[in-house]
N, C-alpha and C positions, 0 to 999 in steps of 0.2 A: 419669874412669874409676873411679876410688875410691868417688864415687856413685853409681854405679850398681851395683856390688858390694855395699855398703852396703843399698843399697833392695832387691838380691835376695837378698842376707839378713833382714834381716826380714822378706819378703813369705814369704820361704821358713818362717822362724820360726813366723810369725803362722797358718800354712798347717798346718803340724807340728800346733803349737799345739791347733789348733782340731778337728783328726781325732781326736787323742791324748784330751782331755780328755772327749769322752762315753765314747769307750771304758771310763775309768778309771770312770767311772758305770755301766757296764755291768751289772756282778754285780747291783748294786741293781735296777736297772730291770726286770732279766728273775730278779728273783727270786732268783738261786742262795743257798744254803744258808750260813748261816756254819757255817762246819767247822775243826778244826785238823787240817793235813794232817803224818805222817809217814811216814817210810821206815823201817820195821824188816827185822828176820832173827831167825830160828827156826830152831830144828833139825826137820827131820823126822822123823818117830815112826814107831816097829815094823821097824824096819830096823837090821840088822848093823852096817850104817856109813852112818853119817848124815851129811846135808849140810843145808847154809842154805839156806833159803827166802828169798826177798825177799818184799816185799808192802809195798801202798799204806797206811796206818792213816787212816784218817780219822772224826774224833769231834767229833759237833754240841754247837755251844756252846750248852749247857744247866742248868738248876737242877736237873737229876735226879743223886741219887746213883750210880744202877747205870743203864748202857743196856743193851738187847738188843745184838746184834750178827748182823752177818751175812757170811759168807767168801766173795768173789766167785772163779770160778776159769773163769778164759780156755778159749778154744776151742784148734783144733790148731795156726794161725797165730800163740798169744801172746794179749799185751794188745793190745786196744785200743780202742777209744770205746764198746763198747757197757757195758766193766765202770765205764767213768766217767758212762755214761749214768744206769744201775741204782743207783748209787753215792750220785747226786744226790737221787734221787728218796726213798729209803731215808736219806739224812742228814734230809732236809727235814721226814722223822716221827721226827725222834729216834733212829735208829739208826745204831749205827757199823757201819762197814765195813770190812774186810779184805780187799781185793784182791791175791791172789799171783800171782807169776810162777813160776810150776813149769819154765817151759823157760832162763831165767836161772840156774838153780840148777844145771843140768845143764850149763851155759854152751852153752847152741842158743841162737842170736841168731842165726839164718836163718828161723827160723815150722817148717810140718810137716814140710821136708826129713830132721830129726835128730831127731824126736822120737823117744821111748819106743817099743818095739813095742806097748806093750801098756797099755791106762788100770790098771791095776791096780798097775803101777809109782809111777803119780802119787799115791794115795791116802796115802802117808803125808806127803806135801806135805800136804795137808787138816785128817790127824790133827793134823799138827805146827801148823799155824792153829789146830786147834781150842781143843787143850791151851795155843797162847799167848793165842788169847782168856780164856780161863778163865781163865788165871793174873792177868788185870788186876783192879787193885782196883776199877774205875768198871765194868766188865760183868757183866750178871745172866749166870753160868755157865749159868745152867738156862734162858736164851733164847739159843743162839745157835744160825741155820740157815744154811745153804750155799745157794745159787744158782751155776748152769754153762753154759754156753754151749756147746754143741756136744762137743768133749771134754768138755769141765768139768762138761757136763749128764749124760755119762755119770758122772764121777765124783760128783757129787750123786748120783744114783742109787745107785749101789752104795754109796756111806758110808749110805744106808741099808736096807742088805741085812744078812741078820741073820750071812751068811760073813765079812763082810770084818769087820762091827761088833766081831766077838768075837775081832778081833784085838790 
């Protein structure tokens, strides 16, 4: 009995084994980006009372002193796969990313049920991206642009409206 337990561990091992390890090759195969991924927070900007932003940081390993950058900002539902879509594609030319969570910050972890009334509340979530890109020593201040997704694409838009800018 002990053999047979024995031989369907292994076979089970040998099985594991053999899924697991292309996977683990996977990145290379299909190209993805070498990136270093973090989790920061910021304050956001132009507001009485300010709260933390989350957001994804991720910066391609590279020989260049300053990169561009660029702040990705989710739709009405959150993050999700299209900001790590865009993400990729934008590391793979040498630019870092910024992906924020504006509805985290607010603590809405349900998607559009609890959002803001209004996109114009989100924008200092943006500013507050903007100002902590700038402040890093490895990002050209004078490249960095916004990309949005549904909500987010309205708030790209209006960060650059020259009402909200000369806030």
């Amino acid at each position: 009995m002990n053999e047979v337990r024995l031989a369907v561990l292994i076979s089970t091992t040998c099985l594991v084994a053999g899924l697991v390890a292309p996977a683990l090759q996977a990145d290379e195969a299909i190209g993805l980006p070498d990136v270093r991924r973090s989790y920061v927070a910021f304050e956001a900007f132009g507001v009485t009372e300010s709260w933390p932003v989350a957001g994804e940081l991720r910066i391609p390993q590279s020989e260049q002193d300053k990169f561009p950058a660029v702040i990705i900002v989710h739709g009405s539902n959150g993050v999700d796969t299209r900001g790590e879509y865009h993400a990729m594609s934008l590391n793979e030319k040498g630019i870092i990313t910024l992906e924020i969570d504006m509805w985290a910050a607010r603590k809405n972890f349900s998607g559009a049920g609890q959002r803001p009334k209004g996109v114009p509340e989100t924008l200092p979530d943006a500013y507050g991206a903007l100002i902590y890109l700038a402040s890093l020593p490895f990002v050209d201040a004078q490249r960095i642009g916004i990309m949005g997704f549904s909500w987010g694409g309205v708030v790209t838009m209006l960060t650059a409206t020259k009402p909200y800018n000369d806030k």
